[in-house]
MIDOSE-1310 file (N, C-alpha, C; in nm, 2 decimals, decimal comma, always signed):
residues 285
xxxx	+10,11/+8,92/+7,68/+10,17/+8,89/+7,56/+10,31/+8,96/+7,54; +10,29/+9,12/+7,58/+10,43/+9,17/+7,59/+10,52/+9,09/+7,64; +10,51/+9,04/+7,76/+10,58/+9,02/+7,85/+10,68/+8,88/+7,81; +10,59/+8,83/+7,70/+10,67/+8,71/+7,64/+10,76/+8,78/+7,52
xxxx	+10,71/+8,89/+7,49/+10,79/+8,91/+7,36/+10,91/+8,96/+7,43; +10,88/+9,03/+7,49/+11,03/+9,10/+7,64/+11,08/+8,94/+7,64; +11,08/+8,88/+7,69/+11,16/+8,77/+7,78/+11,24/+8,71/+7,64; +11,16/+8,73/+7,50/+11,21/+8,65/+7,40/+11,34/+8,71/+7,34
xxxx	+11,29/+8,85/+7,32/+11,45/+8,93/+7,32/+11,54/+8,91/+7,41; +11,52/+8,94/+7,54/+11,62/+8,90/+7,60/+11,71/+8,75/+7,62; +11,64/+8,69/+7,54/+11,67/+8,56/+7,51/+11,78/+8,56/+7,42; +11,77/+8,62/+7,33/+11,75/+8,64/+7,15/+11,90/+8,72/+7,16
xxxx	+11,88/+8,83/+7,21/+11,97/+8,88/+7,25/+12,11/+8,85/+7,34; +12,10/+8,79/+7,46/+12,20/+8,80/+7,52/+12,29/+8,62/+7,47; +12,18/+8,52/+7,43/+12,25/+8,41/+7,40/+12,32/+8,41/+7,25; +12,21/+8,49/+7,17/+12,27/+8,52/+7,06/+12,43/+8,55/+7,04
xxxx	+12,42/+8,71/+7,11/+12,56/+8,73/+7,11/+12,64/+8,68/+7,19; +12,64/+8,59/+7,26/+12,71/+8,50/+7,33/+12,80/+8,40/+7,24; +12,67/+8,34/+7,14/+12,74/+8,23/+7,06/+12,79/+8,31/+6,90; +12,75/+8,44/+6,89/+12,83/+8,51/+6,78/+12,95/+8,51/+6,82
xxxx	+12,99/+8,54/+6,94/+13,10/+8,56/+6,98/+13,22/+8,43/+7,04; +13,16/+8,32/+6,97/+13,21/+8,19/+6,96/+13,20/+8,13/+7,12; +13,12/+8,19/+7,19/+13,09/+8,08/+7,33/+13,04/+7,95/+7,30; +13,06/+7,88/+7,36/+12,97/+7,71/+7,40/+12,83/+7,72/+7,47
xxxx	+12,76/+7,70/+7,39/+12,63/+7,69/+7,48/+12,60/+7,61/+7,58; +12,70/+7,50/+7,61/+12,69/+7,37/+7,68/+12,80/+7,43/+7,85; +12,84/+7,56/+7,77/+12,90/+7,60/+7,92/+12,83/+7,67/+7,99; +12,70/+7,74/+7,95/+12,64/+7,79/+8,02/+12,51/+7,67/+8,11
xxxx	+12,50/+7,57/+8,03/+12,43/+7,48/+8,14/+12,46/+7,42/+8,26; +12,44/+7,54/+8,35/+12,50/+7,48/+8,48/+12,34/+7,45/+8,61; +12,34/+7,35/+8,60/+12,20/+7,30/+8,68/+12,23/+7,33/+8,82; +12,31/+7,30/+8,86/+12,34/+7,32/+9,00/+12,37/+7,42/+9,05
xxxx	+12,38/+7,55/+8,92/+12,43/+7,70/+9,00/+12,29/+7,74/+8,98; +12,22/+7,67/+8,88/+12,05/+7,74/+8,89/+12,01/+7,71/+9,02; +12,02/+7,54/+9,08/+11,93/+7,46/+9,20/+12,00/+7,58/+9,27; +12,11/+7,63/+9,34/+12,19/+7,75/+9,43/+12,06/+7,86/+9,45
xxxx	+12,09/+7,91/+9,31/+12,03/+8,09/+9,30/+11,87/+8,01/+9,30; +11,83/+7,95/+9,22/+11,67/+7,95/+9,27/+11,61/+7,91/+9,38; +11,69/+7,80/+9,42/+11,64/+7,76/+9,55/+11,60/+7,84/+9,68; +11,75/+7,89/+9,65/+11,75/+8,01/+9,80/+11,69/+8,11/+9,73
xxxx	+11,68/+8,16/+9,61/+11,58/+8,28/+9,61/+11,42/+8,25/+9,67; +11,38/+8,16/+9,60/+11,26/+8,08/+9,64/+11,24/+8,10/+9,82; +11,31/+8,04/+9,86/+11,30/+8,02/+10,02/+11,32/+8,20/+10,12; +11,41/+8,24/+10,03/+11,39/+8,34/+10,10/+11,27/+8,45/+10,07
xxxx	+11,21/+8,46/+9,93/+11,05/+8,51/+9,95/+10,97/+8,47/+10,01; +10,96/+8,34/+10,03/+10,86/+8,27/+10,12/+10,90/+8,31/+10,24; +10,99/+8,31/+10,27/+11,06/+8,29/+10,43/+10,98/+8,50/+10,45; +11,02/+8,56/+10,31/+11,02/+8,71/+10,37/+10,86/+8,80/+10,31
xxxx	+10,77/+8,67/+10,31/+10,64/+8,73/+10,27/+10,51/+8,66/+10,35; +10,43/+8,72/+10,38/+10,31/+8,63/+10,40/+10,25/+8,61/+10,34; +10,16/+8,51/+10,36/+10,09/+8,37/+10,27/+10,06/+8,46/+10,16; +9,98/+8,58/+10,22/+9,87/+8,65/+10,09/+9,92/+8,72/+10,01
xxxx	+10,04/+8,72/+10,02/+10,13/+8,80/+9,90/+10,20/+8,70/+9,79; +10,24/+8,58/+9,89/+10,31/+8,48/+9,84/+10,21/+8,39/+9,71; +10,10/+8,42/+9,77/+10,00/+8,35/+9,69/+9,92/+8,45/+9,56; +9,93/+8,58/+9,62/+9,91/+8,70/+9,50/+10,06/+8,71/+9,40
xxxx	+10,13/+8,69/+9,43/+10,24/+8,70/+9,29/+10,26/+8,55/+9,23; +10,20/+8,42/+9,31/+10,18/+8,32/+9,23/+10,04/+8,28/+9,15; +9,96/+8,40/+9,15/+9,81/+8,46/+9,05/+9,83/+8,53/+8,95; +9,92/+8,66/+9,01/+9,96/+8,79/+8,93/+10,06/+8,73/+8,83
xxxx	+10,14/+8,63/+8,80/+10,25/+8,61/+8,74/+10,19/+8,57/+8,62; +10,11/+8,41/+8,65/+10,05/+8,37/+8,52/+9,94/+8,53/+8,43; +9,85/+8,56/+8,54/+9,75/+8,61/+8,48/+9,86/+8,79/+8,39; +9,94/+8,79/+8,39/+10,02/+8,88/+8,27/+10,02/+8,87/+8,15
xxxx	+10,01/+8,71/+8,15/+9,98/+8,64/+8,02/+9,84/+8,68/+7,94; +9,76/+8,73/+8,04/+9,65/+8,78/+7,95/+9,62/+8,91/+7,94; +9,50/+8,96/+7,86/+9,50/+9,09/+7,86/+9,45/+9,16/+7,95; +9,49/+9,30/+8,01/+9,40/+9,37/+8,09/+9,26/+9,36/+8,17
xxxx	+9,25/+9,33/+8,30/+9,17/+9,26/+8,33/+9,02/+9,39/+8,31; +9,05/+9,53/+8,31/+8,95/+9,59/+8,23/+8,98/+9,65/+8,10; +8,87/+9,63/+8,00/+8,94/+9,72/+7,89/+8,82/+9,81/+7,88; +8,80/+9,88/+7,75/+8,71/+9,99/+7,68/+8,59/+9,93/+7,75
xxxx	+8,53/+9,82/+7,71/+8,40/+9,80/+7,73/+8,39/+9,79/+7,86; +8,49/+9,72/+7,93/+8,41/+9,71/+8,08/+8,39/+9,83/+8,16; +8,49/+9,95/+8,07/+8,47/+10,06/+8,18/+8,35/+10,11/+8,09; +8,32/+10,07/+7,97/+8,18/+10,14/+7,93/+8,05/+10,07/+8,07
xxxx	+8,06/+9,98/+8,07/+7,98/+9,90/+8,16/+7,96/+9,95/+8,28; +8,04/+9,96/+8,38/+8,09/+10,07/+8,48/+8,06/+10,20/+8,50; +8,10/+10,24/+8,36/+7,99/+10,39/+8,42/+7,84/+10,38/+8,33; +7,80/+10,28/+8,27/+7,67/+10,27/+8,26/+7,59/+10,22/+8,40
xxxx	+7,66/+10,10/+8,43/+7,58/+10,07/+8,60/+7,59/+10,20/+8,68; +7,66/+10,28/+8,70/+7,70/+10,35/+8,81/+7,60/+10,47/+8,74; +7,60/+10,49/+8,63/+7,45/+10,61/+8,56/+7,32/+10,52/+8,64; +7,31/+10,43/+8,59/+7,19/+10,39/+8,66/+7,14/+10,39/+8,78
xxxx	+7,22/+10,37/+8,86/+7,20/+10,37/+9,01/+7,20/+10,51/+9,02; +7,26/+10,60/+8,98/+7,29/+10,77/+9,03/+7,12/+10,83/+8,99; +7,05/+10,75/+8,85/+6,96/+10,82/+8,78/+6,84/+10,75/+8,90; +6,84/+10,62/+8,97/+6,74/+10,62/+9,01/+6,76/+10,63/+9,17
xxxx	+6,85/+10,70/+9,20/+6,84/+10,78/+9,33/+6,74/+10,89/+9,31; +6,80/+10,95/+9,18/+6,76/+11,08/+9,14/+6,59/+11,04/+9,13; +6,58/+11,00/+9,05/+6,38/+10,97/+9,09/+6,35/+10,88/+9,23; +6,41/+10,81/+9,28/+6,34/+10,75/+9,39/+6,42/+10,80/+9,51
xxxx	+6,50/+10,85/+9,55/+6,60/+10,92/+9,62/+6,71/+10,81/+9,71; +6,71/+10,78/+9,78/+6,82/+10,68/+9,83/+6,74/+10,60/+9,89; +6,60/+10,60/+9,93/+6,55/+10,48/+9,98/+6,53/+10,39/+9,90; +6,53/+10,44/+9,74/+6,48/+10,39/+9,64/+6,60/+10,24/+9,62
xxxx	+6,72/+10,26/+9,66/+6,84/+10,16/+9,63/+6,87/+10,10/+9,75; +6,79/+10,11/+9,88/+6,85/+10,02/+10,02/+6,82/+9,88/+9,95; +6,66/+9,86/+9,89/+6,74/+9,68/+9,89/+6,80/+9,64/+9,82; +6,85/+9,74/+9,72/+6,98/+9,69/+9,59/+7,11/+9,67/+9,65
xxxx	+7,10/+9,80/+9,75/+7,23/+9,77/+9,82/+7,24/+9,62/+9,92; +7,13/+9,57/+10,00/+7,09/+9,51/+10,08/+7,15/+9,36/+10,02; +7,06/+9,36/+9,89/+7,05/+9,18/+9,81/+7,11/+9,24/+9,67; +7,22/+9,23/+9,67/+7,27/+9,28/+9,53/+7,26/+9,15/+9,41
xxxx	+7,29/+9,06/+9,51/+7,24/+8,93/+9,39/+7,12/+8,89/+9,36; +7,00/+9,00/+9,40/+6,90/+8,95/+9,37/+6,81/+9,07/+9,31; +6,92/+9,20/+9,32/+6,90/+9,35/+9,23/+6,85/+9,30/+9,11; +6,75/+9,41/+9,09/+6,71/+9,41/+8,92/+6,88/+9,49/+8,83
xxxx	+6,83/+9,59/+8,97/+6,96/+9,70/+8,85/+7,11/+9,62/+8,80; +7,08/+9,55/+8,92/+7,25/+9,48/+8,97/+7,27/+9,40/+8,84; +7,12/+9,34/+8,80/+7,16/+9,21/+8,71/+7,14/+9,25/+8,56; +7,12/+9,38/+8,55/+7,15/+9,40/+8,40/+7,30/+9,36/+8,36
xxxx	+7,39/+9,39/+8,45/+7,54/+9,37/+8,45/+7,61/+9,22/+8,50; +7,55/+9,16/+8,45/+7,59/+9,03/+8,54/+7,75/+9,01/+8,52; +7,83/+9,07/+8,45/+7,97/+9,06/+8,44/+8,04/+9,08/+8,57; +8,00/+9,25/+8,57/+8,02/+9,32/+8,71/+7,97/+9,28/+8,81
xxxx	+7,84/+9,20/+8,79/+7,80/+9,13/+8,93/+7,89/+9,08/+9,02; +7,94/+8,92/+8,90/+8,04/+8,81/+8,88/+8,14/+8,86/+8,98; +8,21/+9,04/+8,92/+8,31/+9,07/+9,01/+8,31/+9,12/+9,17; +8,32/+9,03/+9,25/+8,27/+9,07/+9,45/+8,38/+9,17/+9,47
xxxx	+8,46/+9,15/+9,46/+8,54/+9,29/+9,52/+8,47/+9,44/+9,44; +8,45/+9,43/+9,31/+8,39/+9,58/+9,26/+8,30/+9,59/+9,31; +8,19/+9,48/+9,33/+8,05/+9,54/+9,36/+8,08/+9,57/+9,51; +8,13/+9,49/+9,60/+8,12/+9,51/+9,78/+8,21/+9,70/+9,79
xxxx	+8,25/+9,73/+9,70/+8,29/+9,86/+9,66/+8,18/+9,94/+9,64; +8,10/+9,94/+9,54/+8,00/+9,99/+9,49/+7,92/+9,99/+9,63; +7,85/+9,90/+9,67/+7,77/+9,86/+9,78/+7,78/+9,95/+9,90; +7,92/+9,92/+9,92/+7,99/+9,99/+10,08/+7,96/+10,14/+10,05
xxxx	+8,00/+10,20/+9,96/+7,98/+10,35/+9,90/+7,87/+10,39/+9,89; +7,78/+10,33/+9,85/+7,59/+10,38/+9,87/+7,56/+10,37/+9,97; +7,62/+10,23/+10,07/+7,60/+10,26/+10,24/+7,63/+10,36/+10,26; +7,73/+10,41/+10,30/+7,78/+10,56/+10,30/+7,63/+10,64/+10,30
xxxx	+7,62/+10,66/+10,16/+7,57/+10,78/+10,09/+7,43/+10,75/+10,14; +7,33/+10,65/+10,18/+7,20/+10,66/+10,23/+7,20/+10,63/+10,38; +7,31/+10,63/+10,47/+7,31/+10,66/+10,57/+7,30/+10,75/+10,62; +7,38/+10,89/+10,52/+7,32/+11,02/+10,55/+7,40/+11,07/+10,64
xxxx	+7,43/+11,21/+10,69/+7,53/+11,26/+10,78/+7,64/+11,30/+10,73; +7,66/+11,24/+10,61/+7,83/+11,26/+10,58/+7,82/+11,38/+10,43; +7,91/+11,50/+10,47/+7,92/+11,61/+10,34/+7,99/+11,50/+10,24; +7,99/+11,60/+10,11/+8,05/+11,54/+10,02/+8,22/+11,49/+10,02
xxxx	+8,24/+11,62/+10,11/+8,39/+11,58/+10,16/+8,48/+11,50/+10,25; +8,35/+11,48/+10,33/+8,36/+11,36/+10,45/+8,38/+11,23/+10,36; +8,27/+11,25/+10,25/+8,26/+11,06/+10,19/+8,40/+11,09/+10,07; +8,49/+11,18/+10,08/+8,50/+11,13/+9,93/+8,68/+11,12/+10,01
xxxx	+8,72/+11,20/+10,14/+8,85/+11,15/+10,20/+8,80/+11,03/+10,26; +8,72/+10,99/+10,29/+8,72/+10,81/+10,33/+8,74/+10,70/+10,24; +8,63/+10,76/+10,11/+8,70/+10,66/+10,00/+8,85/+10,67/+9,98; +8,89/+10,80/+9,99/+9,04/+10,80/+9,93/+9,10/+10,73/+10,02
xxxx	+9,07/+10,69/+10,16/+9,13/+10,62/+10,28/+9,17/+10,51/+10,21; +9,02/+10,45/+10,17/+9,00/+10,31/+10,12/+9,03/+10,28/+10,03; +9,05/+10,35/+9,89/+9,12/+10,32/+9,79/+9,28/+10,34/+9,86; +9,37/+10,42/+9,88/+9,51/+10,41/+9,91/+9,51/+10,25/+9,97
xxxx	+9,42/+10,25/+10,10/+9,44/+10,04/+10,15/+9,46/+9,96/+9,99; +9,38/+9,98/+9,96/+9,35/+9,88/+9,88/+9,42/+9,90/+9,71; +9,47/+10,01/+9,69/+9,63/+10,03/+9,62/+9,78/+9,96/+9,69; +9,75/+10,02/+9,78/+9,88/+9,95/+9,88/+9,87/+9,79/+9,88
xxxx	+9,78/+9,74/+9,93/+9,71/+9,56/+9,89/+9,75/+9,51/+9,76; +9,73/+9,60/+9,67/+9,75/+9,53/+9,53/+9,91/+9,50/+9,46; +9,95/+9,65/+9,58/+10,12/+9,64/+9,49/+10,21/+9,60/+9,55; +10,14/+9,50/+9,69/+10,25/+9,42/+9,80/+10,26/+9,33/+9,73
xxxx	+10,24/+9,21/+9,58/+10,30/+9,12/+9,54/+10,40/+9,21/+9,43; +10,41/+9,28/+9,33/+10,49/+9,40/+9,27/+10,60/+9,36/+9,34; +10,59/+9,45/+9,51/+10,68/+9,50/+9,62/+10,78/+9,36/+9,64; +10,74/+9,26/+9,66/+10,79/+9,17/+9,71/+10,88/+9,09/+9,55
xxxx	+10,83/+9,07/+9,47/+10,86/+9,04/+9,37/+10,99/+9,13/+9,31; +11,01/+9,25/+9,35/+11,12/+9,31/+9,26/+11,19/+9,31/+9,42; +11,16/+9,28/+9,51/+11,24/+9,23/+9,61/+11,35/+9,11/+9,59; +11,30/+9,05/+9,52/+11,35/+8,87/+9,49/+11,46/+8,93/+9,36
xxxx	+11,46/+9,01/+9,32/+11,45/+9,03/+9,20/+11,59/+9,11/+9,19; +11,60/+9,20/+9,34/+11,75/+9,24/+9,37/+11,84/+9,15/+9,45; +11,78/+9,06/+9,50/+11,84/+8,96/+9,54/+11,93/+8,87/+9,50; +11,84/+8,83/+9,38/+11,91/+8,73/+9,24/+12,04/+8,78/+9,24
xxxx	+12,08/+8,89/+9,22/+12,24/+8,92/+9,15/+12,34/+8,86/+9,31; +12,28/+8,87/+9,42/+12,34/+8,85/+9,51/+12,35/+8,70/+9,55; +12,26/+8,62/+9,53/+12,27/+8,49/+9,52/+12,33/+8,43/+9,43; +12,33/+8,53/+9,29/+12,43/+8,43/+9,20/+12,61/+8,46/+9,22
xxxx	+12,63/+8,56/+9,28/+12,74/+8,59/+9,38/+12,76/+8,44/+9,48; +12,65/+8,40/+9,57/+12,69/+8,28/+9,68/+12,70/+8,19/+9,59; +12,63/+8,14/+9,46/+12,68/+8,01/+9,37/+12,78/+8,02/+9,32; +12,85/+8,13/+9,29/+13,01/+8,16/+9,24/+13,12/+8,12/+9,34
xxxx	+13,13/+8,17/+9,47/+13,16/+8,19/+9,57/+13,19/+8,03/+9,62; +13,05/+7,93/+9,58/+13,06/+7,80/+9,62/+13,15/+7,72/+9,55; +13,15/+7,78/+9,37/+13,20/+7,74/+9,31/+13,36/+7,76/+9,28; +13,37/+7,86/+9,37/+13,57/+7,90/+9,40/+13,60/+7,83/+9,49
xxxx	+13,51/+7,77/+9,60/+13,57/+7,69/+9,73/+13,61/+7,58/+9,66; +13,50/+7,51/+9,56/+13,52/+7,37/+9,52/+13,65/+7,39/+9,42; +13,67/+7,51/+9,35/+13,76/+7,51/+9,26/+13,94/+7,52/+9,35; +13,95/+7,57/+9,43/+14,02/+7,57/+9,55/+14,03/+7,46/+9,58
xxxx	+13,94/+7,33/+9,64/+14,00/+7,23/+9,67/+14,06/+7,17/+9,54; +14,07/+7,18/+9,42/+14,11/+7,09/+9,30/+14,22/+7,15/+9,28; +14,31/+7,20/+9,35/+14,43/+7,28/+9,28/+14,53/+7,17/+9,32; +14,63/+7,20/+9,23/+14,69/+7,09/+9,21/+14,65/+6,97/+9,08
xxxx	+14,54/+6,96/+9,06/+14,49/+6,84/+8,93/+14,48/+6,89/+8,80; +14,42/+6,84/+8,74/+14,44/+6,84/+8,57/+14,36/+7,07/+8,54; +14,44/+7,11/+8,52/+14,39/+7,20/+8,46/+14,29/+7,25/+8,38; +14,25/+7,12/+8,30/+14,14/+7,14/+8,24/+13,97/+7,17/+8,34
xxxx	+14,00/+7,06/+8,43/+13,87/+7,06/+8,52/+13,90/+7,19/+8,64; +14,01/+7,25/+8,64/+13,99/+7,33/+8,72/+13,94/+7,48/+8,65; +13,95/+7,50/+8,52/+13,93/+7,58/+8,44/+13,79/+7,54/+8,42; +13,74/+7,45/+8,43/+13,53/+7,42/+8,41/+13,51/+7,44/+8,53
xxxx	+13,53/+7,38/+8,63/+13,50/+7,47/+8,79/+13,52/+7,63/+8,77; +13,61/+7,67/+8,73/+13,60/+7,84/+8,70/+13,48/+7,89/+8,64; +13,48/+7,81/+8,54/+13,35/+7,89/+8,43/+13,22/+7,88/+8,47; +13,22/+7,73/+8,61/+13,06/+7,73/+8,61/+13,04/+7,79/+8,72
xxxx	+13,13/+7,88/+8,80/+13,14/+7,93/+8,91/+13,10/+8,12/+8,81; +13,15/+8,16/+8,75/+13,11/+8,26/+8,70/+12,99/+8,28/+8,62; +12,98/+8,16/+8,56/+12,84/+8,13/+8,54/+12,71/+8,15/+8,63; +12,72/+8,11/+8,77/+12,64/+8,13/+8,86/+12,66/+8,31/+8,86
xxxx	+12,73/+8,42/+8,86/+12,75/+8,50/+8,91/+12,64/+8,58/+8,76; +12,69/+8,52/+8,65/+12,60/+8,58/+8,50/+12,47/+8,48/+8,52; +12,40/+8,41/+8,60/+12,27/+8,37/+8,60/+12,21/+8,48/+8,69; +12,26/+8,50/+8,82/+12,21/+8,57/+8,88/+12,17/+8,64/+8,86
xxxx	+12,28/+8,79/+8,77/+12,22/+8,92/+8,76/+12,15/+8,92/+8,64; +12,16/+8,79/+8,53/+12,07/+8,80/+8,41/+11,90/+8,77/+8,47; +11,89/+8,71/+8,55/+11,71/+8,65/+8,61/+11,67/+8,76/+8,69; +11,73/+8,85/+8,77/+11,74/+8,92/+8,84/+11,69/+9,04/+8,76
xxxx	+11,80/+9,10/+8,68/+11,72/+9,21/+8,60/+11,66/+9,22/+8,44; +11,67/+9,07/+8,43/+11,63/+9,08/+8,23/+11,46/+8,95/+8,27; +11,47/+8,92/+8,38/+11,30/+8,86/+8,38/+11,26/+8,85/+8,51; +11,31/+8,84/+8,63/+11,24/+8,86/+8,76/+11,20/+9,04/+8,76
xxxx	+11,30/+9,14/+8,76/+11,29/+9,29/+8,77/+11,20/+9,29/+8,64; +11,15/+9,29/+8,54/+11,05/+9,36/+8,45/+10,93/+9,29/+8,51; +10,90/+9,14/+8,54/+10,75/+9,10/+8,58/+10,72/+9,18/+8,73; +10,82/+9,24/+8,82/+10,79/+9,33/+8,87/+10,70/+9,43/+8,86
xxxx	+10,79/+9,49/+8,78/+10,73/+9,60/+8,65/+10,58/+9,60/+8,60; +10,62/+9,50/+8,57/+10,47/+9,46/+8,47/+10,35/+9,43/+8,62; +10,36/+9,38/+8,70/+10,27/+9,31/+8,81/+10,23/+9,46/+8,88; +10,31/+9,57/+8,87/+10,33/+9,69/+8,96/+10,21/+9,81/+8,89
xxxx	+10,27/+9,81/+8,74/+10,13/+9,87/+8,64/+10,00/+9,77/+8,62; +10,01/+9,68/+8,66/+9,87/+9,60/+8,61/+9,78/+9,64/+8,76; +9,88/+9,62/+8,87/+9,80/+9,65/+8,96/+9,72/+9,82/+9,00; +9,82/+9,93/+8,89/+9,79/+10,03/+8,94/+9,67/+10,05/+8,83
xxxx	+9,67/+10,00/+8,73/+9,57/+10,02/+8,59/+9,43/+9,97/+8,65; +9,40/+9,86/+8,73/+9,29/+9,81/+8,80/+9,23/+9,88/+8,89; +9,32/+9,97/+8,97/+9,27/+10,05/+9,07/+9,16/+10,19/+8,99; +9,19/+10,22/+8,86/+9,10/+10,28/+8,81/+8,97/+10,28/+8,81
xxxx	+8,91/+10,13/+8,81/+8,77/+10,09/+8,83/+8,75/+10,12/+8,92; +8,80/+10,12/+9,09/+8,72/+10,19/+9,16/+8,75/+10,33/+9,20; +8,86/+10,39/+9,10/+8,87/+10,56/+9,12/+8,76/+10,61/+9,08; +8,70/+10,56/+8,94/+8,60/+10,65/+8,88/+8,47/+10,61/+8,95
xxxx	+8,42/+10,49/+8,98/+8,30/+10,48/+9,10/+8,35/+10,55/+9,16; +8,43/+10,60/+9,27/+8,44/+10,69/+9,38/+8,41/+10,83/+9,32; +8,46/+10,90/+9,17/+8,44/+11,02/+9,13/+8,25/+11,00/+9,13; +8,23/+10,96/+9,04/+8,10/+10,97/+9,02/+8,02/+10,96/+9,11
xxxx	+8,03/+10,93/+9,20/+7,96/+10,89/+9,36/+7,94/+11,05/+9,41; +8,10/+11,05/+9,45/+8,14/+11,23/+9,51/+8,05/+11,34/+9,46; +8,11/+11,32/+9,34/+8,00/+11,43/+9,22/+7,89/+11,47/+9,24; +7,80/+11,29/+9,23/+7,60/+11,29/+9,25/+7,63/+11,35/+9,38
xxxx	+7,69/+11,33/+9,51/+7,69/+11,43/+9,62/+7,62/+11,56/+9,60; +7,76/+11,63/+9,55/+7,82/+11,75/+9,56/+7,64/+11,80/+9,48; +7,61/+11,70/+9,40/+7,46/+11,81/+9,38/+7,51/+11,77/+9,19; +7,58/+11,75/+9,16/+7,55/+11,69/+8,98/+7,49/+11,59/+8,96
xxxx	+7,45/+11,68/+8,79/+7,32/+11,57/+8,75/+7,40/+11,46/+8,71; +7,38/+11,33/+8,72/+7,42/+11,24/+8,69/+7,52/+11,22/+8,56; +7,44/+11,29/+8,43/+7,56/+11,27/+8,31/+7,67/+11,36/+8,32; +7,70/+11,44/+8,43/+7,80/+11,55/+8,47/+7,90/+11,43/+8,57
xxxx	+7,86/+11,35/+8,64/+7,92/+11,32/+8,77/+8,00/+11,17/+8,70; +7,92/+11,12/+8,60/+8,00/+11,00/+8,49/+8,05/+11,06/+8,42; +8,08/+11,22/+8,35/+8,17/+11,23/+8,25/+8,29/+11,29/+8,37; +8,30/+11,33/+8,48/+8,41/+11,38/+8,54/+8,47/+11,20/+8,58
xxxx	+8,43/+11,13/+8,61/+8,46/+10,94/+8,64/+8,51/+10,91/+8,49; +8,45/+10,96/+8,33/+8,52/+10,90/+8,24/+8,63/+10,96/+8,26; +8,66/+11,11/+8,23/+8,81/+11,18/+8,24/+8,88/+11,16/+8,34; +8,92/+11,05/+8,44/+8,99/+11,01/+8,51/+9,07/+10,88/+8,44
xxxx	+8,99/+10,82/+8,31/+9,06/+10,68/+8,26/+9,15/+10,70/+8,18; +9,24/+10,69/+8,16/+9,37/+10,66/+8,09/+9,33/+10,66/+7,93; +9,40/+10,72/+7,86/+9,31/+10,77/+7,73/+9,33/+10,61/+7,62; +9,44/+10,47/+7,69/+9,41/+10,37/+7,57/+9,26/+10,26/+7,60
xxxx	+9,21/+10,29/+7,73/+9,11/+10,27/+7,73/+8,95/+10,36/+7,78; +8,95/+10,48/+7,76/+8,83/+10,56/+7,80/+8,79/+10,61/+7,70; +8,68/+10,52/+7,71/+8,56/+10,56/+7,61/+8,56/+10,67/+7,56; +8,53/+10,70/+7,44/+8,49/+10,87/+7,40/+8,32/+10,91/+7,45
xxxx	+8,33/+11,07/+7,41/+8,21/+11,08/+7,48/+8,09/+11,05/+7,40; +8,15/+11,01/+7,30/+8,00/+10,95/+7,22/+7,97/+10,82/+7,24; +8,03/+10,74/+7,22/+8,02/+10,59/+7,29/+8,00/+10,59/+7,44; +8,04/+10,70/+7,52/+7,94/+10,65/+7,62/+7,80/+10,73/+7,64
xxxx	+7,78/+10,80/+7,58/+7,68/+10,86/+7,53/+7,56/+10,79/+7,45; +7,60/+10,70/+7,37/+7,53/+10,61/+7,25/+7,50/+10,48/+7,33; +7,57/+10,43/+7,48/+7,58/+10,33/+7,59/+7,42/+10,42/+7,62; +7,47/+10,54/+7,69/+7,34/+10,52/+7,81/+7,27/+10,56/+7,73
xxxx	+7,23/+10,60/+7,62/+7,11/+10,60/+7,52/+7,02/+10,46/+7,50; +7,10/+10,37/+7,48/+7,09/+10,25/+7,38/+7,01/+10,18/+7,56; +7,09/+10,15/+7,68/+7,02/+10,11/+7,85/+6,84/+10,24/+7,81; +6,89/+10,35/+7,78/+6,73/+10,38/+7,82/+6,59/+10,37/+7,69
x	+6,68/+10,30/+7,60/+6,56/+10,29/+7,48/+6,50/+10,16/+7,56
């Protein structure tokens, strides 16, 4: 929703005072310096991305439009599942969760949460990390720099459409440079004729040069922006599974090893400690 209210000012703003300032709005409609700068911007991301990027910033673009893909509750949910599993290692010890880990879609524990089920990338997270941990052999410090391995991959994975996107995004001012450029050749050949049209060839040629660096840094460069924090805000869900994992290691009782996983979340969405307190209360009545 920000992201529209951003784009709206910049709207609001730059055409506004454009036509305060007695411009023609009909001079800035130039379709052909847009087809220039978008086209070739277009072709050259595709040309300078692979598929799975190309197709993550055409996911990541719409989905800004909505809210946070976790908020308060889900991370309440998160470290309620992850209390649970920690609490019944603690009574049945790690053999007690091989077939949770095994058949997760057919877990008892698993399907209290069927939201989190829903989500395959969190759980084959969850999953892979109890492998670890009932395989046995590995200190606390062994399992908790391999997670960190695996979370950096899989940060790095999230913010190659970001990466590529604010790529495109310094480009624009440079492409709307070649539609100007195109538009002085053509203006060049008209010399000699009616002054008037060679003075519209001028303006739509500068025109191209004010599309470029306006798409470039007033709405390609912020959805950057915005695609770059959404992706880093998400990686949180599996920071704090990895803390709380580490922790039950290291030898903490379980409501110790979820409150060091809450103090990792970002304080507009981490639960207080009573609510998640009043959570794993309310799972064991």
């Amino acid at each position: 929703m920000l992201v529209i209210v951003g784009f709206v000012v910049v709207i609001v703003s730059v055409v506004g005072g454009y036509v305060l300032s007695h411009g023609q709005l009909l001079a800035l409609w130039q379709p052909f310096e847009l087809l220039i700068i978008g086209g070739a911007a277009l072709g050259a991301f595709v040309a300078g991305n692979p598929m799975k990027v190309v197709k993550g910033a055409a996911r990541g673009i719409p989905g800004l439009l909505k809210g946070p893909r976790y908020s308060r509750d889900d991370y309440l949910e998160i470290l309620s599942m992850v209390y649970d599993v920690l609490q019944k290692i603690r009574r049945e010890g790690f053999i007690g969760i091989e077939s949770d880990i095994e058949q997760p879609g057919s877990s008892a524990l698993f399907a209290r949460y069927p939201q989190l089920a829903a989500d395959h990338h969190l759980m084959e997270f969850v999953t892979d990390c109890l492998r670890l941990m009932v395989g046995g052999g590995l200190a606390p410090h062994e399992l908790e720099q391999l997670l960190e391995v695996e979370l950096e991959t899989h940060h790095a994975e999230a913010a190659e459409p970001a990466h590529a996107v604010q790529t495109l995004a310094d480009s624009l001012p440079g492409f709307g440079i070649v539609a100007a450029v195109l538009g002085i050749v053509i203006t060049m050949s008209m010399l000699g004729g009616e002054t008037s049209a060679i003075g519209a060839h001028v303006a739509a040629a500068l025109v191209g040069t004010f599309l470029g660096i306006l798409l470039g840094y007033g709405f390609v460069g912020p959805l950057a922006s915005a695609l770059a924090h959404r992706a880093h805000e998400e990686g949180k869900a599996f920071e704090i599974i990895k803390m709380a994992l580490v922790c039950n290691l290291r030898g903490y009782a379980p409501q110790v090893a979820i409150e060091f996983a809450r103090k990792l979340l970002f304080s507009d969405v981490r639960p207080s400690f009573t609510d998640l307190d009043g959570r794993l209360r309310a799972r064991k009545a």
